[in-house]
VEXNU-34534 format. One record per residue (C-alpha): residue in one letter; residue number from 1; x, y, z. Coordinates in nm, 2 decimals. Example, Ala and Ser with C-alpha at 12.3 -4.5 7.8 and 13.67 -1.06 7.14 Angstrom:
2
+------+------+--------+--------+--------+
: resn : resi :     c1 :     c2 :     c3 :
+------+------+--------+--------+--------+
:    A :    1 :   1.23 :  -0.45 :   0.78 :
:    S :    2 :   1.37 :  -0.11 :   0.71 :
+------+------+--------+--------+--------+
This chain:
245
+------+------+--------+--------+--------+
: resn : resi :     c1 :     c2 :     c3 :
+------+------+--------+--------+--------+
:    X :    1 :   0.00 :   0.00 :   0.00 :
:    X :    2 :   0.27 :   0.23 :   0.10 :
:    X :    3 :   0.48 :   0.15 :  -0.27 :
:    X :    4 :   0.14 :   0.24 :  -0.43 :
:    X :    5 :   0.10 :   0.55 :  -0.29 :
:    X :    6 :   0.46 :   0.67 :  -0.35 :
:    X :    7 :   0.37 :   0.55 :  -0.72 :
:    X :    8 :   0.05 :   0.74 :  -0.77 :
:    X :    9 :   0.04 :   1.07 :  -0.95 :
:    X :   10 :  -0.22 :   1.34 :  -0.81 :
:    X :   11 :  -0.46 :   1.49 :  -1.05 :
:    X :   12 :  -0.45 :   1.89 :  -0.94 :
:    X :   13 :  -0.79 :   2.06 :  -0.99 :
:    X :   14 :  -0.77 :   2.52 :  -0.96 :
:    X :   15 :  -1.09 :   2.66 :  -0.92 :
:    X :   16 :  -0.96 :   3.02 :  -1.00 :
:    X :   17 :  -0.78 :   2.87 :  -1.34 :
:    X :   18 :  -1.09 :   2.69 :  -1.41 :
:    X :   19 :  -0.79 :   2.41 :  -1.52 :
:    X :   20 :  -0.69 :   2.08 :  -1.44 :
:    X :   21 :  -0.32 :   1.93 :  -1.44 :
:    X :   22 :  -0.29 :   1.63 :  -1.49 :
:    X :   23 :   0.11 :   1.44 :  -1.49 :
:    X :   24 :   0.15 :   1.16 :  -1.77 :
:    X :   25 :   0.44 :   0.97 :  -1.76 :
:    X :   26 :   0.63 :   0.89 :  -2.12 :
:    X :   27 :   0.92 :   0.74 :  -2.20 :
:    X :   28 :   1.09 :   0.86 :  -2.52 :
:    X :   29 :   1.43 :   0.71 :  -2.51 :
:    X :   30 :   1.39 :   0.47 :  -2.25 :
:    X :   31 :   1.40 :   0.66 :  -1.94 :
:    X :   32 :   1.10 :   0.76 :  -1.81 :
:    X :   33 :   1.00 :   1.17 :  -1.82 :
:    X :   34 :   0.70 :   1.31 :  -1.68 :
:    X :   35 :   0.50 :   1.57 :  -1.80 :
:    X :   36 :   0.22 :   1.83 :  -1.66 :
:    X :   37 :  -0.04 :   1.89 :  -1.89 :
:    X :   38 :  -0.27 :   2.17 :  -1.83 :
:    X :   39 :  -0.63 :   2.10 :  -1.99 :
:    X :   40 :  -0.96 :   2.37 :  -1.94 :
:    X :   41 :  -1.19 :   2.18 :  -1.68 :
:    X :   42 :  -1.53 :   2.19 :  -1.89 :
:    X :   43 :  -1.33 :   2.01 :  -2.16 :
:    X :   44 :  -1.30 :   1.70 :  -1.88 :
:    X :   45 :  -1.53 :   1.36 :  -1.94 :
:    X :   46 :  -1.61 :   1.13 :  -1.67 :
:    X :   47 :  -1.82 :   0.83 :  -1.62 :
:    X :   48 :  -1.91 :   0.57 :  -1.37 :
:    X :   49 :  -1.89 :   0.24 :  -1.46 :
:    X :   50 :  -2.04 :  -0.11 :  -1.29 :
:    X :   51 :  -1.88 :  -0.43 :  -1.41 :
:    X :   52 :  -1.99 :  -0.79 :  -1.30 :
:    X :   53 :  -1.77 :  -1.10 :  -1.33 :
:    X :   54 :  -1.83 :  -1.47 :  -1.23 :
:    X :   55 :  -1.55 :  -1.64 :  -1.08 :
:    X :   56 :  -1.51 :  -2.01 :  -0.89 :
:    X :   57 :  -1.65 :  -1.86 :  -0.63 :
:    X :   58 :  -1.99 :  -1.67 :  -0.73 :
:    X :   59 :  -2.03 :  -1.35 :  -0.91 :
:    X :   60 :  -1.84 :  -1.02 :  -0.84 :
:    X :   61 :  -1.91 :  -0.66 :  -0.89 :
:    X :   62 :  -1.68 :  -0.39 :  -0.95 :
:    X :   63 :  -1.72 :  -0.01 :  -0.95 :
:    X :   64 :  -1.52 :   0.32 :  -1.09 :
:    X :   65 :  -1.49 :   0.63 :  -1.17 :
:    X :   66 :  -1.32 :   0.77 :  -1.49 :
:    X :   67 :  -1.16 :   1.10 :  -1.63 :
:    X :   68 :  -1.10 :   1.11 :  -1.99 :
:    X :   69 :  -0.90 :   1.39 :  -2.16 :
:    X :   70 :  -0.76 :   1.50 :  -2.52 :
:    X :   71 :  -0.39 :   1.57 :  -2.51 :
:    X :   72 :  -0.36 :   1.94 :  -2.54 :
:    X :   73 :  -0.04 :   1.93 :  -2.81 :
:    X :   74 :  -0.15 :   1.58 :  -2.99 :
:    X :   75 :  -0.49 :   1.53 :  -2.96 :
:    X :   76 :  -0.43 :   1.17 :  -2.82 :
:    X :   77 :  -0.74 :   1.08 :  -2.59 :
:    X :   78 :  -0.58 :   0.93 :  -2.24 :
:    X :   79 :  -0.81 :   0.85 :  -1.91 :
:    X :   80 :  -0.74 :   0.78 :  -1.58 :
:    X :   81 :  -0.95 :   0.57 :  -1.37 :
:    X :   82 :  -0.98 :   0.46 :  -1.01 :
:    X :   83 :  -1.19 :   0.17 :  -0.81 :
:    X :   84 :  -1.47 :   0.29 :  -0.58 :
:    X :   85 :  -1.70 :   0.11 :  -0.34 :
:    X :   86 :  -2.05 :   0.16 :  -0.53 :
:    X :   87 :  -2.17 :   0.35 :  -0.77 :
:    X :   88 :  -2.31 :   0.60 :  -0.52 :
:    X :   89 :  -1.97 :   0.62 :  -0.43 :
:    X :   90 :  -1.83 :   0.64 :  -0.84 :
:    X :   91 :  -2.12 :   0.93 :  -0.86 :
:    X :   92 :  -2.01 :   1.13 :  -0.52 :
:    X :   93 :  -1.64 :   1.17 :  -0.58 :
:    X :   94 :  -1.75 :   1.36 :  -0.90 :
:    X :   95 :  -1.96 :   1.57 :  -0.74 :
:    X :   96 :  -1.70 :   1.67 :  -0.49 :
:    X :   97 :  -1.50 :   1.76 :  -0.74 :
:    X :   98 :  -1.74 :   1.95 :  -0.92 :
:    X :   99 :  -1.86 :   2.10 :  -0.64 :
:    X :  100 :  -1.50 :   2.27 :  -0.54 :
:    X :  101 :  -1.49 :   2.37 :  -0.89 :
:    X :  102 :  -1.83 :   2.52 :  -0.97 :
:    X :  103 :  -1.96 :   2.62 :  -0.63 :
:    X :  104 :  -1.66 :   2.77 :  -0.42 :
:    X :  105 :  -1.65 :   2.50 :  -0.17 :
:    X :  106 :  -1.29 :   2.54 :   0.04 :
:    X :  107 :  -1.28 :   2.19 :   0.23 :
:    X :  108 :  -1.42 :   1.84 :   0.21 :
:    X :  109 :  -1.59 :   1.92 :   0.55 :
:    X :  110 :  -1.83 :   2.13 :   0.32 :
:    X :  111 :  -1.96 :   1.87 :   0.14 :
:    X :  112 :  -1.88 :   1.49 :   0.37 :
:    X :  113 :  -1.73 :   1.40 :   0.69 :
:    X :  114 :  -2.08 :   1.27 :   0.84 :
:    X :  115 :  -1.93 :   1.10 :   1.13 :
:    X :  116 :  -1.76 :   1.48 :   1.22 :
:    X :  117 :  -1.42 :   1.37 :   1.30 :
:    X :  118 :  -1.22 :   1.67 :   1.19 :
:    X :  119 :  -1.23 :   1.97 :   1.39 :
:    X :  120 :  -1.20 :   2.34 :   1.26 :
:    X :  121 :  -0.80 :   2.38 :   1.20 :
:    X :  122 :  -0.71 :   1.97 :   1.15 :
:    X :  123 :  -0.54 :   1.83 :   0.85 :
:    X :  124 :  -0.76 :   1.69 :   0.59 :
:    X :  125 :  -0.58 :   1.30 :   0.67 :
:    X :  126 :  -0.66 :   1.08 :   0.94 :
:    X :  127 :  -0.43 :   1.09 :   1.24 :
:    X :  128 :  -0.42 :   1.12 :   1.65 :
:    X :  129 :  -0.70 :   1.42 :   1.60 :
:    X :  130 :  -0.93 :   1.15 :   1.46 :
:    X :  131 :  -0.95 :   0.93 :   1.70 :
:    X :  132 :  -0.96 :   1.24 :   1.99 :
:    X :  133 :  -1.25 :   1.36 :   1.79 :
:    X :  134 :  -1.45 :   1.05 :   1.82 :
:    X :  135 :  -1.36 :   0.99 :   2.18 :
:    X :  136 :  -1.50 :   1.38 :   2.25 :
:    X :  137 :  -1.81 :   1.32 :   2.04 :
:    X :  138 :  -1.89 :   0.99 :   2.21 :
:    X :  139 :  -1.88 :   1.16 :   2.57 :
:    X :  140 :  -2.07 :   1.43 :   2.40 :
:    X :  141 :  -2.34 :   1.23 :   2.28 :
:    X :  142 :  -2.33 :   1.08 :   2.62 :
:    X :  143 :  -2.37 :   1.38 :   2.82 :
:    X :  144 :  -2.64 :   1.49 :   2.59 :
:    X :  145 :  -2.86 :   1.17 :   2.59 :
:    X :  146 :  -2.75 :   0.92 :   2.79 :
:    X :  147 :  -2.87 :   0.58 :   2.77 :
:    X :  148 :  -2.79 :   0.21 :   2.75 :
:    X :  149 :  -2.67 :   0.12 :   2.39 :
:    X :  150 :  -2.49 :   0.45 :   2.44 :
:    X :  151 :  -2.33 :   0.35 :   2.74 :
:    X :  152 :  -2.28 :  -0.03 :   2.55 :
:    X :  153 :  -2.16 :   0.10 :   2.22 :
:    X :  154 :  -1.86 :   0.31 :   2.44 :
:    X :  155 :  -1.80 :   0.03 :   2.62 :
:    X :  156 :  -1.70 :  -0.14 :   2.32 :
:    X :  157 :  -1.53 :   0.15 :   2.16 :
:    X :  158 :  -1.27 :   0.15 :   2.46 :
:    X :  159 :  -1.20 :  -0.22 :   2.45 :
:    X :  160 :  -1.16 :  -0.17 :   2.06 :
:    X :  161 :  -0.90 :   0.13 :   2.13 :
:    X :  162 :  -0.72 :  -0.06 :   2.40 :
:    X :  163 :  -0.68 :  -0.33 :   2.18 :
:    X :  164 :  -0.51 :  -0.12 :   1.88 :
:    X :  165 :  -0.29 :   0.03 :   2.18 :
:    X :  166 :  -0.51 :   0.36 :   2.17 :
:    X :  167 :  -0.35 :   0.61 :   1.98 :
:    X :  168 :  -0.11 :   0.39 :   1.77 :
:    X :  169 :  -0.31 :   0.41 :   1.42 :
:    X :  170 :  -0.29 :   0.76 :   1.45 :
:    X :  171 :   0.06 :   0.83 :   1.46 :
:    X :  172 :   0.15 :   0.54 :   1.22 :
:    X :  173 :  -0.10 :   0.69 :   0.99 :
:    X :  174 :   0.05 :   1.02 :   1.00 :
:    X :  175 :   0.38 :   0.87 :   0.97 :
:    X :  176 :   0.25 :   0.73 :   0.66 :
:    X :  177 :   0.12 :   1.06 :   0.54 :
:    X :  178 :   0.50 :   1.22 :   0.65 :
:    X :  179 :   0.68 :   0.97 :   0.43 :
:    X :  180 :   0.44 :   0.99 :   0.17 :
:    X :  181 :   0.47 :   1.33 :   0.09 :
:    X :  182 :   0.87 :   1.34 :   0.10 :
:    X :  183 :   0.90 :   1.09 :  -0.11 :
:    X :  184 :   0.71 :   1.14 :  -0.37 :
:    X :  185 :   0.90 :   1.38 :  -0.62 :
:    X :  186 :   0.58 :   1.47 :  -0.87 :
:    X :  187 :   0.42 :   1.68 :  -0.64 :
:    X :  188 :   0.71 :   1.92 :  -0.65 :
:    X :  189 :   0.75 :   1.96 :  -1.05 :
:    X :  190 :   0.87 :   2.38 :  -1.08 :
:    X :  191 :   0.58 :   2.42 :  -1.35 :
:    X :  192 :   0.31 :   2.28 :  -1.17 :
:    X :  193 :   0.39 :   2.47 :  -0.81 :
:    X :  194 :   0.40 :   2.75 :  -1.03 :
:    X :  195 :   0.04 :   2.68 :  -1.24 :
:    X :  196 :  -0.11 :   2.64 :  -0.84 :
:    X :  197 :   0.03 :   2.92 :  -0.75 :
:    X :  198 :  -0.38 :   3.15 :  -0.63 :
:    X :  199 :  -0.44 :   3.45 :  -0.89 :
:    X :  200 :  -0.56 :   3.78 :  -0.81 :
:    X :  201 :  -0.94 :   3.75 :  -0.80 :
:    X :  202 :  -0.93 :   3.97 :  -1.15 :
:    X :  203 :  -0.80 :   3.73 :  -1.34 :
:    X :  204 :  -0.96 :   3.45 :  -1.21 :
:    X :  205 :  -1.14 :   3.24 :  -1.51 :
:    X :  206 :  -1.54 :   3.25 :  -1.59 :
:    X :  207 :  -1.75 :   2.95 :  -1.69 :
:    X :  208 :  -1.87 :   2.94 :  -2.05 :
:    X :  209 :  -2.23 :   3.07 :  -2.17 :
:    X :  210 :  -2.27 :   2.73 :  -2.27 :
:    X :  211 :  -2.23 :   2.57 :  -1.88 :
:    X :  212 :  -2.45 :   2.84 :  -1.72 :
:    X :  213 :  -2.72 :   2.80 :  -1.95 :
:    X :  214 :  -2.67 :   2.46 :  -1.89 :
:    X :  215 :  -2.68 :   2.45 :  -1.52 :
:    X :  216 :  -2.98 :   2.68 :  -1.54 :
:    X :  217 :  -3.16 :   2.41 :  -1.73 :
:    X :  218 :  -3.05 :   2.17 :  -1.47 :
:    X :  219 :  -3.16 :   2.35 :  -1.13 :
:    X :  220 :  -3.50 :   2.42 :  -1.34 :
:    X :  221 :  -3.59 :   2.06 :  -1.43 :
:    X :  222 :  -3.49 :   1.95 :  -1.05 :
:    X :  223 :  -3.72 :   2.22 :  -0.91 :
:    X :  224 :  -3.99 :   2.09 :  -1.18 :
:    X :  225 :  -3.98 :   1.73 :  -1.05 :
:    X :  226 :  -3.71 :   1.68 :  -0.76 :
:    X :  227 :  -3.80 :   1.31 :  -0.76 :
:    X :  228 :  -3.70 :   1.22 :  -1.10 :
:    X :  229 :  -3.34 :   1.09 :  -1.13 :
:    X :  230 :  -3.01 :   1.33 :  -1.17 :
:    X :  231 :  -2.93 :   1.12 :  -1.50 :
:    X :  232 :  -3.24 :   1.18 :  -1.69 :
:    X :  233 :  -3.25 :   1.55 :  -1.58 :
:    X :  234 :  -2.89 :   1.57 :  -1.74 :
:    X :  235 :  -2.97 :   1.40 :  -2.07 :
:    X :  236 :  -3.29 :   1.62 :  -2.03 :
:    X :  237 :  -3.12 :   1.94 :  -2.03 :
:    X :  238 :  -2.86 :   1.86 :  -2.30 :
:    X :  239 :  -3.13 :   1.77 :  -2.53 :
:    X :  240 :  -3.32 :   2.12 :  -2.46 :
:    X :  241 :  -2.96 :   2.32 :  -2.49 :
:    X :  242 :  -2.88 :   2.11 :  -2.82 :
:    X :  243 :  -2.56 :   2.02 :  -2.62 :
:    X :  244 :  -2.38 :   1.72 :  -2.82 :
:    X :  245 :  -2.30 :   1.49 :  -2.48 :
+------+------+--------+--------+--------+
């Protein structure tokens, strides 16, 4: 798991930009050379895709979510694509994403963290402030309604932490997180510190006519019928905008 993460190469999104950097990896004489490309982000294409398989031992299901992209300089279509747990899952790390992009969202406390285990000021990773903010919220949750199963379920969340020697999976996760991020030399590529670099708030980037009319045809059909499903709302509102999906 460790290797993996030192292999992986982070997809940089910037809201004020309105861009997306992507790092491909080539190798043109043998040696491998990697290389930020910068692509708008409404020319982005992503899906969510289910896939069943049968094996020896029963049938399996798999879920993802994909990013497709044309090559800025030679037009070559490349994708990158992940495993998720569901497709509720495939569809939700989309919209976070499009959330920070299209609706100024600054944290993923904005838009998840149901269980409320990172307080105002904590790193976005897990760590020793995760497991402190459970243990505060459980004597919080206490104090504000006690009752048996309460008193039950923090029973057994003691004699779960005492087993994993309390605080231990929070410093060897943040070790983890440590290593990780000196050792992986992508995230440090001159260009791309530079391309994050914030702008001044007159230069940042506008959506097109195109996507606001868009997203006005969207947020009208919901309001129309909130019950009918996102999907056919989207292919709804393409077909009224003429927009070729």
């Amino acid at each position: 798991m460790h290797r993996e993460r030192l292999e992986a190469t982070p997809i940089r999104f910037h809201r004020q930009r309105r861009e997306v950097c992507f790092i491909v990896k080539e190798q043109p004489l043998g040696h491998e050379v990697e290389e930020p490309v910068i692509v708008p982000w409404e020319s982005l294409m992503a899906w969510a895709v289910e896939g069943h398989g049968v094996t020896q031992y029963g049938t399996t299901r798999q879920f993802g979510l994909g990013i497709g992209y044309a090559h800025p300089r030679t037009g070559k279509w490349l994708k990158t694509e992940g495993l998720t747990s569901g497709m509720a899952l495939s569809l939700g790390e989309w919209e976070v994403l499009r959330a920070y992009m299209e609706y100024e969202l600054h944290s993923l406390d904005e838009v998840q963290d149901p269980l409320g285990l990172r307080a105002p000021g904590d790193p976005p990773h897990q760590g020793v402030h995760t497991i402190r903010n459970a243990r505060s919220k459980l004597h919080k949750s206490l104090r504000e309604g006690p009752s048996l199963w309460r008193y039950l379920y923090a029973i057994g969340w003691y004699f779960i932490h005492v087993l994993t020697l309390w605080t231990l999976p929070g410093y060897l996760a943040e070790r983890e997180h440590r290593l990780t991020q000196r050792q992986r030399p992508q995230l440090k590529l001159p260009e791309v510190e530079a391309w994050s670099k914030p702008l001044p708030k007159e230069q940042w980037a506008k959506p097109s006519e195109e996507l606001v009319r868009l997203s006005a045809e969207v947020r009208r059909l919901r309001e129309e019928n909130p019950h009918r499903s996102i999907e056919e709302i989207f292919a709804d509102a393409y077909r009224r905008q003429g927009v070729v999906a």
